[in-house]
C-alpha positions in Angstrom: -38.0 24.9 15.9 -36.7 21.3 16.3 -38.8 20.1 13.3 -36.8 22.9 10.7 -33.7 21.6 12.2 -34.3 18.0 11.4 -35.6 19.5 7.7 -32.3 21.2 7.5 -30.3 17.6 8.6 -32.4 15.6 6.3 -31.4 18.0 3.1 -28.4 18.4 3.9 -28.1 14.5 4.3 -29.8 14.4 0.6 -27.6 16.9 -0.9 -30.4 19.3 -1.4 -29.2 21.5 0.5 -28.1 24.4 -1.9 -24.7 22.7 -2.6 -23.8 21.1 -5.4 -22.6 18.1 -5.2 -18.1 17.6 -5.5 -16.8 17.5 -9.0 -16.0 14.2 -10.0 -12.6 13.9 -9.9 -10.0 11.1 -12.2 -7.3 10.0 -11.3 -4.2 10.6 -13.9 -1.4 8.5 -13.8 2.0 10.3 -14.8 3.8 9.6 -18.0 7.3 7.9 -18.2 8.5 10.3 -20.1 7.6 13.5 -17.4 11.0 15.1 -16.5 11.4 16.5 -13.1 12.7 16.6 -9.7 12.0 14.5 -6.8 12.7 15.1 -3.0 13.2 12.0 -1.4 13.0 11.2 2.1 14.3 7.1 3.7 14.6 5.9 6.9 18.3 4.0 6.9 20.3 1.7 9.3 23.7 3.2 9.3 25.4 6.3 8.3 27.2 4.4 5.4 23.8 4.2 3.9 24.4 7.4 1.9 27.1 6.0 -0.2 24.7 3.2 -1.8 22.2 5.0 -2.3 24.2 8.2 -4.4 26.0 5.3 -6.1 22.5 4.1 -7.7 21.3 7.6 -8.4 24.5 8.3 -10.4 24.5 4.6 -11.8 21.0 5.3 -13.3 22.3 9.0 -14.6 20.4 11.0 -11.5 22.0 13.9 -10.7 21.9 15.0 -7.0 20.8 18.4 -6.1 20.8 18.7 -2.6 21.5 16.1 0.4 21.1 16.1 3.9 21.1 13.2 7.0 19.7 13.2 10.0 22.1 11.0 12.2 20.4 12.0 15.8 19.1 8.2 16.0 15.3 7.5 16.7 14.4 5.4 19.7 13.9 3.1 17.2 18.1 3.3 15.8 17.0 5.2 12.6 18.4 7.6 10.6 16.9 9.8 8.4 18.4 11.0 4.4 16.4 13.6 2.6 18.2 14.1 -1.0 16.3 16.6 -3.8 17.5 15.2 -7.6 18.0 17.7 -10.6 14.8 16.8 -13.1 14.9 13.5 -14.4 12.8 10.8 -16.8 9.6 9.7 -14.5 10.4 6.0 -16.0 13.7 6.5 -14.2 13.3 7.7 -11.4 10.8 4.9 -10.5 13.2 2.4 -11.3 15.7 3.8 -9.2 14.0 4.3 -6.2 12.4 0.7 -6.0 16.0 -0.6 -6.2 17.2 2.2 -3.6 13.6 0.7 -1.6 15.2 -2.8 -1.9 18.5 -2.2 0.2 19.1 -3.9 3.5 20.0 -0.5 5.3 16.7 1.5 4.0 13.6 0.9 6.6 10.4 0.6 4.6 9.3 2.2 1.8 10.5 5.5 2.6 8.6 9.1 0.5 9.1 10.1 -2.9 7.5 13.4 -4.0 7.7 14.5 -7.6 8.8 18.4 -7.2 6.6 20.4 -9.7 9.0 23.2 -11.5 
């Protein structure tokens, strides 16, 4: 009937109904001194882009694993670098991608995913 239906809604809208409510949930921040790898992914200008950006990995001892470009330009005139680094210090690698971030030829903030091993 159309009265156990709005009993069902109304429990359901309490949390009573049979279901516990989520787990709570905190949020952990990740220590500097976590080592691993990191799959990066920036939106750049210009080809040349590449070259300043591997020079300030290696200048901040981050070892490239893999490297790719996307140079089929967006309607926008973007092109895209994805690069996976070999493990390195957490404390590092956030330095080195704010100062990669801060380039004239990389778009915005571009993605930074921490590669679980």
């Amino acid at each position: 009937s159309a009265s156990a239906v709005l009993s069902d809604i109304v429990e359901i809208a309490k949390h009573n109904g049979g279901f516990s409510p989520p787990a709570e949930r905190s949020i952990q921040t990740i220590k500097p001194d976590l080592s691993s790898r990191h799959y990066v992914r920036l939106q750049v200008e210009e080809p040349s882009a590449i070259g300043a950006i591997t020079t300030i990995l290696e200048r901040n001892g981050i070892t490239v694993r893999r490297a790719g470009a996307i140079w089929a330009k967006t309607p926008q005139g973007r092109n895209h670098v994805k690069i996976l680094t070999q493990a390195c210090l957490q404390s590092v690698s956030e330095k080195t991608f704010t100062e990669i971030s801060a380039l004239d030829m990389v778009i915005g903030k571009g993605v930074v995913l921490r590669v679980a091993q």
